[in-house]
C-alpha positions in Angstrom: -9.3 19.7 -7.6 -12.1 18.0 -9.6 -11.6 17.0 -13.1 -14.1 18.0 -16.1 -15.7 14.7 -16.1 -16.4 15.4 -12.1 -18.1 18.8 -12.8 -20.4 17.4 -15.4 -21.3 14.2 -13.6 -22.4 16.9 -10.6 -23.9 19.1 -12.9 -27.7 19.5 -14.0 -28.8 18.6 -16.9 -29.5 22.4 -17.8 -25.2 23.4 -17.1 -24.9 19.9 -19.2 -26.6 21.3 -22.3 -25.7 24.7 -21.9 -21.7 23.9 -21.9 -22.2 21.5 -24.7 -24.0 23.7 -26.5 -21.5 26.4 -25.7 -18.9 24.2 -28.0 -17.9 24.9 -31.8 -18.3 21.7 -33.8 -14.5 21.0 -33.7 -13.9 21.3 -30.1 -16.9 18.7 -29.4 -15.9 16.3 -31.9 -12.5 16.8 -29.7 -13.6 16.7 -26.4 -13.9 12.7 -26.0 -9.7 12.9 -26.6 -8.9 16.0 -24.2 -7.5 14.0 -21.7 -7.3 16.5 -18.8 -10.6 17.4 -19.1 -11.5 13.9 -18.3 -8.4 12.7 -16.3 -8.5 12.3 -12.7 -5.7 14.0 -10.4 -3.2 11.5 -9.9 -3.7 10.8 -13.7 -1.5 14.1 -14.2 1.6 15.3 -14.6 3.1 17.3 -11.6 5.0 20.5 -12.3 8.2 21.2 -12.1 11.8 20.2 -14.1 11.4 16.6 -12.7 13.2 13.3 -14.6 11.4 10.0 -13.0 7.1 10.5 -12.8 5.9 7.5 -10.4 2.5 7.0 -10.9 1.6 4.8 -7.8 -1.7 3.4 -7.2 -3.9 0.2 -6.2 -5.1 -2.1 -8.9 -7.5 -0.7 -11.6 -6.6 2.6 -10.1 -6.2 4.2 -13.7 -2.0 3.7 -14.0 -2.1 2.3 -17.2 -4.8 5.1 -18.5 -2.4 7.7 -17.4 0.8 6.3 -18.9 -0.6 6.0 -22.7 -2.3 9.5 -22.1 1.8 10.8 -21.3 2.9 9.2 -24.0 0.3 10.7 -26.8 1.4 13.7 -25.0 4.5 13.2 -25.7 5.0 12.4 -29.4 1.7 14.1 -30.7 1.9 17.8 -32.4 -0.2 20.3 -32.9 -1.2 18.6 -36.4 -1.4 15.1 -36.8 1.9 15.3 -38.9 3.1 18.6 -36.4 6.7 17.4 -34.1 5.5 16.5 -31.1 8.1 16.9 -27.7 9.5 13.4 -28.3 10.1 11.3 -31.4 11.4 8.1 -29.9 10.0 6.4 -26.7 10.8 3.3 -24.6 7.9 1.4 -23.6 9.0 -1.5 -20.9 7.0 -4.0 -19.2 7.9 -7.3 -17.5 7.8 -9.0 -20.9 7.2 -8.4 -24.4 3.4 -9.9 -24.4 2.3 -7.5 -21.9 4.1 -4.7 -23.0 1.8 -5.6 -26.3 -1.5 -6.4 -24.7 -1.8 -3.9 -22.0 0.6 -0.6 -22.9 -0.2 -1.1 -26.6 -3.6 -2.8 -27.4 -4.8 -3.0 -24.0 -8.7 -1.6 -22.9 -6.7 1.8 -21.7 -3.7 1.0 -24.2 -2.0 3.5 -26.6 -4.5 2.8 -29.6 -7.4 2.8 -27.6 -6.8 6.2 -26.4 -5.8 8.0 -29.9 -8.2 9.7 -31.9 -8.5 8.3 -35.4 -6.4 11.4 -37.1 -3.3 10.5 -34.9 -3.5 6.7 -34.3 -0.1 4.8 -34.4 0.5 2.0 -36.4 1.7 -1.5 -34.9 4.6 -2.9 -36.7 4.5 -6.5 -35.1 7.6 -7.7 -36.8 9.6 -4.3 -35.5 7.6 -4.7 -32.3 6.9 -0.6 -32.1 4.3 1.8 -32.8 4.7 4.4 -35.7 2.8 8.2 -35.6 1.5 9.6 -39.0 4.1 12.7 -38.0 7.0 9.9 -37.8 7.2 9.5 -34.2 7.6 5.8 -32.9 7.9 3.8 -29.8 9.3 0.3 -29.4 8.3 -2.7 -27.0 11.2 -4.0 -24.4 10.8 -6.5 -22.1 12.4 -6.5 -18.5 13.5 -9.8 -19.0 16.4 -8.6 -21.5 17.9 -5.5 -20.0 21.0 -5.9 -22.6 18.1 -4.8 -25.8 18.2 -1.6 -24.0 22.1 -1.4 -25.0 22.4 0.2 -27.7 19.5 2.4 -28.6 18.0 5.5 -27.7 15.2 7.6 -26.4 13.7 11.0 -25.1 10.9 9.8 -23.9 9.7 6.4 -21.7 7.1 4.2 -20.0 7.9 1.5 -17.2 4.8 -0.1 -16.2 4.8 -2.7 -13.2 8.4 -2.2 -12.8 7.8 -3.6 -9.0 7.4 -7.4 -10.4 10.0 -7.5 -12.9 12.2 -10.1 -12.7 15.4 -8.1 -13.8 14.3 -4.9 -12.5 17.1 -3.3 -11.8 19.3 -4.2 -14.1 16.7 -3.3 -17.0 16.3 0.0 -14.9 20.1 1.0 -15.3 19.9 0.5 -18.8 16.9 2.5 -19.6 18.2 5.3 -17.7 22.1 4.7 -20.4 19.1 5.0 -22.9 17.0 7.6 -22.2 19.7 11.0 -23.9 17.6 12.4 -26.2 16.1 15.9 -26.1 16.7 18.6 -24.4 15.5 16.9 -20.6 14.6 13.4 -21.4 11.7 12.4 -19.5 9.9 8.7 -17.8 6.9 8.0 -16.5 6.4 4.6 -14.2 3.3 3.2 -13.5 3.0 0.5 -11.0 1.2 -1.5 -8.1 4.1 -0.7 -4.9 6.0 -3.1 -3.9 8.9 -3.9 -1.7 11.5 -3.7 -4.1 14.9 -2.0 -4.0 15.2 -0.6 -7.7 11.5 1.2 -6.7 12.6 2.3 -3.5 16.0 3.9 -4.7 13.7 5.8 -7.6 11.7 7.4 -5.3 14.3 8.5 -3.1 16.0 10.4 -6.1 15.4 14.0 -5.7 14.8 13.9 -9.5 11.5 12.0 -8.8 7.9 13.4 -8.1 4.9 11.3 -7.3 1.3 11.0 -7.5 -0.3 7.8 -5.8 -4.3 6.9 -5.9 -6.1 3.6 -4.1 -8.2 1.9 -6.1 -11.3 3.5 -5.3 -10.4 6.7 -6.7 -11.2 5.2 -10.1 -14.1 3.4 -9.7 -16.6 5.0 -11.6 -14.9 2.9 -14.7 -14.7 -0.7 -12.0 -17.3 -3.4 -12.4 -19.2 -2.8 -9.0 -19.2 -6.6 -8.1 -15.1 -6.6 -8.6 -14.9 -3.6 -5.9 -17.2 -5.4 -4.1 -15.4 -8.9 -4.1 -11.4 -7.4 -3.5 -12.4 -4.9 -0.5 -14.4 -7.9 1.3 -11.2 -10.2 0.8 -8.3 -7.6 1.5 -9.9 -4.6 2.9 -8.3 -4.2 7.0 -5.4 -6.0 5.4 -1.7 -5.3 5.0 -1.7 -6.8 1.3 -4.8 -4.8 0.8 -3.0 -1.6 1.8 -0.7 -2.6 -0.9 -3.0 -3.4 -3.8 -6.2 -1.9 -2.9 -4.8 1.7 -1.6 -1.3 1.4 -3.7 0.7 1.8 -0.2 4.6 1.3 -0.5 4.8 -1.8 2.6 8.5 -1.6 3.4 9.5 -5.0 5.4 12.9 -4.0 6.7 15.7 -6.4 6.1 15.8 -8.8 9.4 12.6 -8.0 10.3 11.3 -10.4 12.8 8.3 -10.6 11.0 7.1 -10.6 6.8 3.8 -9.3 5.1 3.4 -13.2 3.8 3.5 -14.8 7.2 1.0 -12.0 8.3 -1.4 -12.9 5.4 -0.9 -16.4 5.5 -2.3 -16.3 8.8 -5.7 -14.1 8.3 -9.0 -15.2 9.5 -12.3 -13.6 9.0 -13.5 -14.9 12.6 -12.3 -16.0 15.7 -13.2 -19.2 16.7 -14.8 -19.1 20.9 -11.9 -17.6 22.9 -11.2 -19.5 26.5 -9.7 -15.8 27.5 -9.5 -11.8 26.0 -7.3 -9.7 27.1 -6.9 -5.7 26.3 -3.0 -5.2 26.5 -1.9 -1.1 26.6 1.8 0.5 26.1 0.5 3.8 27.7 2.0 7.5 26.3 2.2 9.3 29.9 2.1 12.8 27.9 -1.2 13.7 25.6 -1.1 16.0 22.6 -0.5 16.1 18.9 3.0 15.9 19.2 2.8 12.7 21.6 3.6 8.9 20.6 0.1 7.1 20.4 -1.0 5.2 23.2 -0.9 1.2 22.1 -4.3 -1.2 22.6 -4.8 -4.3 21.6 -7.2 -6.8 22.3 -6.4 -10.6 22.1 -7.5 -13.8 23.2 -6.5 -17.5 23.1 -8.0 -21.0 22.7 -6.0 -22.9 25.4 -7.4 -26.6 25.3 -4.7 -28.9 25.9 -0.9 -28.5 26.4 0.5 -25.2 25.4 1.9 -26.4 22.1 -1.7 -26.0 20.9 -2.7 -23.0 22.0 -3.9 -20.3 19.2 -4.1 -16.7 19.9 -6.0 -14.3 18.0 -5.5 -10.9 17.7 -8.8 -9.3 17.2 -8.7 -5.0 17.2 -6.4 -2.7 17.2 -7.8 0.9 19.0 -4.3 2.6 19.7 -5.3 6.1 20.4 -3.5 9.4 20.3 -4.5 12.0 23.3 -4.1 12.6 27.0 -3.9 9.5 29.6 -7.5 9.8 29.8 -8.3 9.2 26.5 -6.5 6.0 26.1 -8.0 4.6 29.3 -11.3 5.2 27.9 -10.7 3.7 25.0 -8.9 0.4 26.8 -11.8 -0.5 28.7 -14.5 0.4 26.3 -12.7 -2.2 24.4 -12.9 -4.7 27.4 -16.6 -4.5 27.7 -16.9 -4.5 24.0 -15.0 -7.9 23.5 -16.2 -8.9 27.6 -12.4 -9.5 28.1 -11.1 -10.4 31.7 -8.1 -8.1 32.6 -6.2 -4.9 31.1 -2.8 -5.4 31.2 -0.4 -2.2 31.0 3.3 -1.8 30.8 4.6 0.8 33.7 7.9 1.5 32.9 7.7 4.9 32.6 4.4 6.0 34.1 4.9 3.7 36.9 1.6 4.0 39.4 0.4 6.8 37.7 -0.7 4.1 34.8 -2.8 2.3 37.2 -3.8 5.5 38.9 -5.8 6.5 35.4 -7.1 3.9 34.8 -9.1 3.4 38.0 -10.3 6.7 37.6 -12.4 5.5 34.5 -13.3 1.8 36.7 -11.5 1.7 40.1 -12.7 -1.7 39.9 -11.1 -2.8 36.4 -9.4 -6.0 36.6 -5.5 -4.5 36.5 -2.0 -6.1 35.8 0.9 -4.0 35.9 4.1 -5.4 33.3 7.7 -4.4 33.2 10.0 -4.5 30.3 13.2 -6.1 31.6 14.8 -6.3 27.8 14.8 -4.4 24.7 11.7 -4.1 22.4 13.3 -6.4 19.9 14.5 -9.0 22.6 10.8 -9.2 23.8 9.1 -9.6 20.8 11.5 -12.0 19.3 9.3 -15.1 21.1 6.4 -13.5 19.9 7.2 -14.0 16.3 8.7 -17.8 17.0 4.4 -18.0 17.8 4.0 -16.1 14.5 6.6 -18.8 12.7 4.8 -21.3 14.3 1.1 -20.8 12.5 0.0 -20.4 16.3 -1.0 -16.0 16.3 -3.8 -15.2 13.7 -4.9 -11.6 12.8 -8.1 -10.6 11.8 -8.8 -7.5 9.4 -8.2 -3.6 10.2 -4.5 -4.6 11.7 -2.9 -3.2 9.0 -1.1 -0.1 10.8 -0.1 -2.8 13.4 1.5 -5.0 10.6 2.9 -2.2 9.5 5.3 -1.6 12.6 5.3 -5.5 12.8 7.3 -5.7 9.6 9.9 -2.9 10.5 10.8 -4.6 14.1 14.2 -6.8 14.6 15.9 -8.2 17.1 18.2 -5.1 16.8 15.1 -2.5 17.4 13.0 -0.8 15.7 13.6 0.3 12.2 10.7 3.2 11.8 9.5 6.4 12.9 8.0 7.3 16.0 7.7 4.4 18.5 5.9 1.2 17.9 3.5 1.3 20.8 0.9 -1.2 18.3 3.7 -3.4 18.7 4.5 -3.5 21.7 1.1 -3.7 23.4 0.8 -6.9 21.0 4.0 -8.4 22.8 2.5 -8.1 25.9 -1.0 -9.2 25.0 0.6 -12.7 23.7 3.0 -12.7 26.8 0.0 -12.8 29.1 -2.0 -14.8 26.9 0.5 -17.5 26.4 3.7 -17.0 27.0 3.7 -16.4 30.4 1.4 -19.3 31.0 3.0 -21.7 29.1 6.3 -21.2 31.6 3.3 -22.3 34.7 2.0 -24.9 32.4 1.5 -27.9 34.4 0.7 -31.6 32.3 -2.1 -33.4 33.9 -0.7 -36.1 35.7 -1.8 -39.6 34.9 -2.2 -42.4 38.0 -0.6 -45.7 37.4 -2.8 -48.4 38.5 
């Protein structure tokens, strides 16, 4: 569905005029405040009798637009003295400054988007807006849930609840708070993060959601800042997060944390001493199947094991038929000119081997078994990661993804994590398993 503003940047300059033209004096004088004629999707309301709107998105993804464009919806009437649907509203950020400069006086605040006949007034000392038809709503900060105790609403804003400090504490209050009206409704707007007090909202059957990446707004970014951010974090787990506004759930024990991932980024690998392409095969094809697992890796072994680094350099896990992912395995091995594929065989036994020497019967082949659990083999794998020795380059996010939902326990996800595991076997073969045949140079006395 394309918004007004879409259809008119599309159309010709002849629709342009002739729509314009087509306006009374009134309605084009309106037209700059009709907010759904300009608004993008996700910058809508859903239907439906729903309590809890979450507005998810990546940064500069138009959250904050859409959460003062609710609000005027909310208190304004047909008049500019008319009743609107709500007369008192909550508006909470993660303190009382930005609640001010970004959901009041920000760029895409409250005041900015109200036409002149209907803009609030900013009582500073009462810290709240006032309407011309009576209407107000007051500033709270996350970092005093208890100012919540005590008044009132039928209508609120949360924006950034993710980072506040007191989140859900100030969350529990609101909702004490918000019993005015006949259905009392909020609207959050926020950059997703790991938190419990976000998680638990959007598991209410009360909640709907509309969700956005960045890029969905950027006919209103600075070029150079899209540039800039989606050079640095696109291919990234945190640029999942802020870039494409994806909720990154890291599972509590997981063996491994979207900070140690990022901490551990490179834009290049250095020259690798060995490259391996490591498969966990799916012996079945179809839409239905697990994917097929591929990663390539290589090392820089100079010296004694403790200084080995691995890099983990592409991730081309494929869903379809056996051969589809040995076509894609050693396309990637000539790509990256690495020296072996390495497959588990647990299930498809010879038949893995089988396949692949049907695409090059004379790939250099190594067959692995799983003797442990998933989470029992990869827990050395992440004492590498703890170690600063296993850095990632870009486009691993889907990997990361399942890397931050394994523990020592299993697997904490849907579906199988075949990225995962053909990791664990890349840095078994890349250094684990050698380090255990490691032998230090022996020095001759004299």
């Amino acid at each position: 569905m394309r918004s007004g503003a879409a259809w008119l940047a599309c159309a010709g300059p002849e629709e342009v005029d002739a729509f314009l033209a087509g306006l009374t004096e009134n309605a084009l004088a309106s037209l700059p405040w009709l907010f759904e004629f300009w608004a993008l999707p996700h910058q809508l309301p859903p239907g439906g009798d729903w309590k809890s709107w979450v507005i998810m998105g990546g940064r500069g993804a138009g959250k904050t637009r859409a959460g003062s464009e609710w609000v005027r919806a909310q208190v304004e009437g047909a008049t500019p003295l008319g009743p609107g649907r709500a007369r008192r509203v909550a508006l909470v950020a993660e303190t009382f400054d930005q609640g001010r400069d970004v959901m009041v006086m920000g760029d895409s605040g409250i005041l900015a988007c109200s036409p002149p006949d209907r803009r609030p007034v900013w009582e500073a000392g009462r810290r709240r807006l006032v309407w011309p038809n009576g209407a107000t709503a007051t500033v709270f900060s996350a970092h005093e849930p208890e100012a919540l105790r005590g008044p009132q609403f039928d209508a609120a804003w949360a924006d950034e609840l993710a980072k506040w400090k007191k989140a859900e504490e100030t969350w529990d209050m609101l909702q004490f708070a918000l019993r005015l009206g006949r259905h009392p409704q909020q609207v959050v707007t926020t950059t997703p993060r790991n938190v419990g007090v976000l998680k638990a909202i959007l598991r209410n059957a009360s909640t709907v959601v509309t969700h956005a990446p960045t890029d969905a707004n950027r006919a209103y970014l600075a070029e150079s800042f899209l540039a800039e951010v989606e050079a640095r974090y696109a291919g990234t787990r945190l640029g999942r997060q802020e870039l494409e506004g994806v909720l990154l759930d890291d599972v509590e024990g997981a063996l491994w944390a979207t900070a140690a991932i990022e901490a551990g980024r490179v834009d290049a690998a250095p020259k690798l001493d060995r490259i391996v392409v490591a498969v966990d095969p799916s012996v079945t094809g179809g839409a239905a199947s697990d994917e097929c697992g591929i990663i390539v890796a290589g090392v820089v072994c100079d010296g004694p094991p403790q200084e080995w680094r691995a890099y983990v350099l592409e991730d081309v896990s494929v869903r379809g038929g056996p051969l589809d992912w040995a076509r894609a395995a050693i396309a990637a091995m000539e790509r990256h000119g690495a020296e072996r594929l390495v497959a588990e065989v647990n299930q498809g036994g010879d038949l893995v081997e089988s396949v692949i020497r049907q695409v090059d019967p004379l790939v250099p082949f190594r067959s692995l078994r799983a003797g442990r659990g998933k989470g029992l083999r990869a827990e050395p794998v992440a004492a590498l990661y703890e170690q600063g020795r296993v850095r990632h380059l870009r486009g691993l996010g889907t990997l990361e993804d399942q890397m931050c939902r394994m523990t020592v326990r299993g697997f904490e996800g849907r579906g199988s994590p075949d990225r995962l595991d053909a990791l664990v076997w890349a840095i078994h073969e890349l250094m684990i398993e050698p380090a255990g045949q490691y032998r230090r140079p022996q020095v001759r006395r004299l």
